[in-house]
N, C-alpha and C positions, 0 to 999 in steps of 0.2 A: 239151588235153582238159579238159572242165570234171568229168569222171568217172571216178573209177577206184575197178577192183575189186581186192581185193587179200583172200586166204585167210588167216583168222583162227581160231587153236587153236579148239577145242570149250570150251562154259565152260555154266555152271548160273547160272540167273537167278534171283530170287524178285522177283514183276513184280503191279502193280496195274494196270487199267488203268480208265479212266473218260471216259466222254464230254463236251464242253461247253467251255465255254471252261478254257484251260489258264494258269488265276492262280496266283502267286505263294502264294496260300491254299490252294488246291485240291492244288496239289505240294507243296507242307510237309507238308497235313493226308495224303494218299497214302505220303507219304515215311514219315512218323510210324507210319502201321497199318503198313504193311510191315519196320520196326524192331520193332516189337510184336510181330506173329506170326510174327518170325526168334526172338529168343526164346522167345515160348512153344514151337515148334518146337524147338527147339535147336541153329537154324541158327546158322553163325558167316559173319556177313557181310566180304569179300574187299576191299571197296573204296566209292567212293565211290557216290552215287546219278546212275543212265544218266535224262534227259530225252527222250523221245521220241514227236515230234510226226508223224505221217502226211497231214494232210491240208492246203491250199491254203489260202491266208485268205478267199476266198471262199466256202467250206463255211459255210453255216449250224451254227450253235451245236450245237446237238444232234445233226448227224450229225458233228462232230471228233470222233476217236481219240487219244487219249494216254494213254500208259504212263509209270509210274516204275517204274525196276527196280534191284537191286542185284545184284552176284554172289553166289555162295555157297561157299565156299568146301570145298572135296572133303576 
């Protein structure tokens, strides 16, 4: 089977997300703000930074979805 589901604890995300193409520049620069306003917050970040890409390479630029998100620690 090329899919499988499998039930993952409950967790707390602090998440950007942004449309367009998903460079190298664009997730540092995302990465970067969401380090920033964990801090100003005074959130304590869990781990390392999730990539997450939704749409097909077909999608035209402007309708992709991508998020960067980090955990947050409880």
């Amino acid at each position: 089977s090329w899919v499988r589901l499998r039930r993952l604890p409950p967790e707390t995300l602090l998440v950007a997300r942004f449309s367009g193409r998903a460079t190298a520049e664009r997730l540092n620069a995302a990465g970067r703000e969401l380090v920033a306003e964990a801090r100003a917050q005074g959130l304590r970040l869990s781990g390392p930074a999730r990539l997450m890409f939704y749409d097909d390479p077909f999608t035209m630029p402007w309708n992709r979805r991508n998020e960067v998100a980090y955990p947050v620690a409880r």
